[in-house]
C-alpha positions in Angstrom: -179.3 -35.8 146.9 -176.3 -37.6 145.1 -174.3 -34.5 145.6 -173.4 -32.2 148.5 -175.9 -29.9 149.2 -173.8 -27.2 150.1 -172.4 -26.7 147.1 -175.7 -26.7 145.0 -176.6 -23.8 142.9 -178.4 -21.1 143.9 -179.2 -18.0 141.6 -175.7 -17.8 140.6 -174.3 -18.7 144.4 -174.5 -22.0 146.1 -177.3 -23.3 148.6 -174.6 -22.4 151.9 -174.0 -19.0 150.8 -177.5 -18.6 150.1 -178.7 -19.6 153.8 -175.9 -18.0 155.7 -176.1 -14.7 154.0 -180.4 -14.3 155.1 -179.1 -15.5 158.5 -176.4 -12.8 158.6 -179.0 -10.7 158.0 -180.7 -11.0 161.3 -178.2 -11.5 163.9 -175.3 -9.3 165.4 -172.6 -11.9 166.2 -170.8 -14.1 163.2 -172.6 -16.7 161.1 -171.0 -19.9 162.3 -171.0 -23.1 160.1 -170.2 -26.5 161.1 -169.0 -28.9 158.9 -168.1 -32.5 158.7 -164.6 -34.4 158.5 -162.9 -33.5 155.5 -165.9 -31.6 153.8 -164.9 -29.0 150.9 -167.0 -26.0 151.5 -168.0 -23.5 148.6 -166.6 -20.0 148.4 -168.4 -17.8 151.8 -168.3 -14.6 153.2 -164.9 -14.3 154.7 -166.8 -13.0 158.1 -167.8 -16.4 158.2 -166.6 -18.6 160.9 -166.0 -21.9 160.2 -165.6 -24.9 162.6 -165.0 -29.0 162.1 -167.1 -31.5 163.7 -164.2 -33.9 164.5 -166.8 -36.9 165.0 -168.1 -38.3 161.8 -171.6 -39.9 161.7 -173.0 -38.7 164.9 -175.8 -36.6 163.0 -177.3 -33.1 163.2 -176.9 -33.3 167.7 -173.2 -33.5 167.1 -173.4 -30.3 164.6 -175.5 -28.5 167.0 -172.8 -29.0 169.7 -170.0 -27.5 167.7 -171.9 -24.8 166.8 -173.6 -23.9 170.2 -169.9 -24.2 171.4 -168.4 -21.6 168.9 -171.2 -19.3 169.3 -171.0 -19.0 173.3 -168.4 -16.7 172.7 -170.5 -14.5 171.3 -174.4 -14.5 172.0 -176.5 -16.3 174.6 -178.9 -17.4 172.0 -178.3 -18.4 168.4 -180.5 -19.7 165.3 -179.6 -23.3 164.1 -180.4 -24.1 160.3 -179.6 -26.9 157.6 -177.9 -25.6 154.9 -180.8 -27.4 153.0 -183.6 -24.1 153.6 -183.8 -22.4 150.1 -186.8 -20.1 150.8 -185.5 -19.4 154.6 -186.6 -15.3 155.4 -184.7 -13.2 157.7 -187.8 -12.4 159.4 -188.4 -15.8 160.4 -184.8 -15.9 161.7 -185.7 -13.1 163.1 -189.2 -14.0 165.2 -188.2 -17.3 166.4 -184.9 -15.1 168.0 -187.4 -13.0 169.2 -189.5 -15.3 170.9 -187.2 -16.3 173.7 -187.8 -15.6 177.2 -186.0 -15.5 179.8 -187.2 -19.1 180.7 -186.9 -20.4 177.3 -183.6 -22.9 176.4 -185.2 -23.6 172.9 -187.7 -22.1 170.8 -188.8 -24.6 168.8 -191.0 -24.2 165.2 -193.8 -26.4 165.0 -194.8 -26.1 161.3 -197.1 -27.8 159.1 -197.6 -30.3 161.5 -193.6 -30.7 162.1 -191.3 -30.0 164.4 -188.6 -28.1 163.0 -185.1 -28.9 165.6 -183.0 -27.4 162.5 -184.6 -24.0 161.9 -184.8 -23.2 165.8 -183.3 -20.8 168.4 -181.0 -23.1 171.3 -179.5 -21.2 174.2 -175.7 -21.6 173.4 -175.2 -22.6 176.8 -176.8 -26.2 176.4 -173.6 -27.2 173.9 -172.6 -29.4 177.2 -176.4 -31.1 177.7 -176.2 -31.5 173.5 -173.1 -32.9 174.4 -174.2 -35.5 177.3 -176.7 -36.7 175.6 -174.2 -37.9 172.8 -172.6 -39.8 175.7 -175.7 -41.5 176.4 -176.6 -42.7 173.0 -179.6 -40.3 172.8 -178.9 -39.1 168.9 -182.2 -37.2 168.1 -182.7 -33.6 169.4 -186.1 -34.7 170.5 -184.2 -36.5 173.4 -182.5 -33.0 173.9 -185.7 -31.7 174.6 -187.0 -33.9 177.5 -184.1 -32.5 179.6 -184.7 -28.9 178.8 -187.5 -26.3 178.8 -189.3 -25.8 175.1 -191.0 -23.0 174.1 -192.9 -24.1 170.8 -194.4 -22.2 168.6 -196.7 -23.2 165.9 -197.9 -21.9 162.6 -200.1 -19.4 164.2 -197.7 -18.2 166.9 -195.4 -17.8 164.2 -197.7 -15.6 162.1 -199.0 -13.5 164.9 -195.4 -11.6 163.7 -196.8 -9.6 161.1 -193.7 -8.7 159.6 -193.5 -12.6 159.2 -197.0 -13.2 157.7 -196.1 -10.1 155.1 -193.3 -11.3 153.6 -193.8 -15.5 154.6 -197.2 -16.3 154.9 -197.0 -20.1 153.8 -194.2 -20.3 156.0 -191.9 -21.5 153.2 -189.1 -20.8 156.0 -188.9 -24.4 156.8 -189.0 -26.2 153.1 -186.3 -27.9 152.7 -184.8 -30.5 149.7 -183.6 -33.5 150.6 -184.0 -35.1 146.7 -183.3 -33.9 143.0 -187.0 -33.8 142.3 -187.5 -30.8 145.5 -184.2 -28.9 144.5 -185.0 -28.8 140.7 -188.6 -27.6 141.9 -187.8 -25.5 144.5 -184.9 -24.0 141.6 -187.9 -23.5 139.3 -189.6 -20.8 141.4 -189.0 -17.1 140.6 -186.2 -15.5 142.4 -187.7 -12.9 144.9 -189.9 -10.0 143.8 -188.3 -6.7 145.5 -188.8 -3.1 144.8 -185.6 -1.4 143.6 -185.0 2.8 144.5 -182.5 4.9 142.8 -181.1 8.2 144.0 -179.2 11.0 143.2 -177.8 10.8 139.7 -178.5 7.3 139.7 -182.4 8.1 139.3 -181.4 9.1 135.7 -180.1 5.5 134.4 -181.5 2.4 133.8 -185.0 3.1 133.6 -185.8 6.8 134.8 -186.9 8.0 138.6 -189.4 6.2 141.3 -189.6 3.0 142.1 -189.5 -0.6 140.1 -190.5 -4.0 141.3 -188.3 -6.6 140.0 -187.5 -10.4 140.7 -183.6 -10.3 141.7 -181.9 -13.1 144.4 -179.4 -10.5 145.3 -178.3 -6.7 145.2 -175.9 -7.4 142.3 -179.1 -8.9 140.1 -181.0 -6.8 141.4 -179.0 -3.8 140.4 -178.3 -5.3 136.6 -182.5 -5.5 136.6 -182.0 -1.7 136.3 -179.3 -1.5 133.8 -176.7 -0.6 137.1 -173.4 -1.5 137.0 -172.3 -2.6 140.6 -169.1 -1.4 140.6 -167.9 0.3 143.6 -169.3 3.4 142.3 -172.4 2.3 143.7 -173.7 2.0 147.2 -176.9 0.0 148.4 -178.8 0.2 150.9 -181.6 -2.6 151.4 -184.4 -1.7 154.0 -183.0 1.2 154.7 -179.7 0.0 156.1 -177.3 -2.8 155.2 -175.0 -0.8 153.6 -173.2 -3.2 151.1 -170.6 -2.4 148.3 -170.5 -5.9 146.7 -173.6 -7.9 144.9 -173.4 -11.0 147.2 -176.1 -10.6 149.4 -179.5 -12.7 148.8 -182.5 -10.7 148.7 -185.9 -11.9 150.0 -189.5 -11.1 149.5 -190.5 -8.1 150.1 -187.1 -6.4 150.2 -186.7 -2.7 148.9 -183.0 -2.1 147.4 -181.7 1.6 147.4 -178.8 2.5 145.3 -176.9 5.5 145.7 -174.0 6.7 144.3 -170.9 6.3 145.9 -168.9 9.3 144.6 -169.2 13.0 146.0 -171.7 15.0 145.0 -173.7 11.7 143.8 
């Protein structure tokens, strides 16, 4: 890319802040990012956990260790991901999580004729397999999967989620951008196209009652779309819960944004 990919903007945020505010979307436990030696990381959530990978140049196995380690604490299974997944959906975070059974060490996409070991579900308690097949020289997650049991799931399994095939049905989930060419492309497209609700006095500004569709990559855009002013006088609500106060958090297809006012008798 010439440039970390981290940091890259991403409708007024960066490319990290981007991915690990869909993913904290989904799960209960904290979003947990891994990064390498001496990496600068962009502005994130402060509920954000952040952990080194002490081992420079052992690739994305090493990463998945760390992670898998941190998160043990918290969840039996967790969602890996690249920071490199601009189109990534909650609900595809959320059907691969969902996929698990009781059987299952790693749910593994298999999408447009790829496997996908960086948008996947990994029990956390195979950081110590991750971490013997380091030992052994065996770099690639495929070797990871030999000694474990896979579920895979490919595009159809994937879409038999219908909440999925609404709001993903190309399964842009997995795209990611590895060159210039596929980030200025993938920057290109139009941010998301959600419906926005206002209530209360709120109904009488920035356009009148009812609802309006508008393309907005977060609540704060999406709240400006309307001629709102995101304040801390204003509450939303997106899906009908995720209360937020602040304008931070990305917004996907298909979302629908509900602002309220935040004062008494609003």
């Amino acid at each position: 890319m010439g440039t970390p990919k981290a940091a890259l903007e991403w409708h007024g945020s960066t490319l990290l802040a981007h991915v690990a505010g869909v993913v904290r979307r989904v799960v209960d436990g904290p979003v947990i990012v891994v990064r390498a030696p001496g990496q600068e990381l962009p502005a994130l959530d402060p509920a954000v956990v952040v952990r080194d990978d002490d081992a420079e140049g052992l690739g994305p196995m090493q990463g998945i260790a760390v992670g898998l380690e941190a998160a043990a604490a918290h969840a039996d299974v967790a969602f890996v991901c690249s920071t490199d997944l601009p189109f990534l959906h909650s609900a595809f975070v959320r059907a691969v999580l969902a996929s698990f059974r009781p059987e299952d060490d790693v749910v593994l996409p298999h999408v447009r004729g790829y496997r996908q070991p960086l948008a996947a579900g990994y029990r956390t308690t195979l950081a110590p397999l991750v971490q013997k097949q380091i030992a052994l020289g065996r770099m690639r997650p495929a070797h990871l999967f030999e000694e474990c049991r896979v579920r895979v799931l490919d595009d159809a399994a994937l879409l038999a989620d219908r909440s999925l095939a609404a709001v993903d049905p190309d399964l842009d989930s997995v795209v990611n951008v590895n060159e210039p060419e596929e980030y200025a492309a993938a920057r290109r497209r139009p941010a998301p196209e959600v419906t926005v609700e206002r209530y209360g006095v709120l109904a009488t500004r920035g356009g009148g009652r009812g609802r309006r569709v508008v393309r907005a990559a977060t609540v704060g855009e999406a709240a400006d779309q309307v001629g709102l002013a995101f304040d801390g006088h204003v509450l939303a609500a997106v899906n009908g819960d995720q209360i937020r106060t602040d304008g931070s958090m990305p917004l996907l297809p298909g979302d629908v944004v509900s602002f309220i006012s935040a004062d008494a008798g609003g």
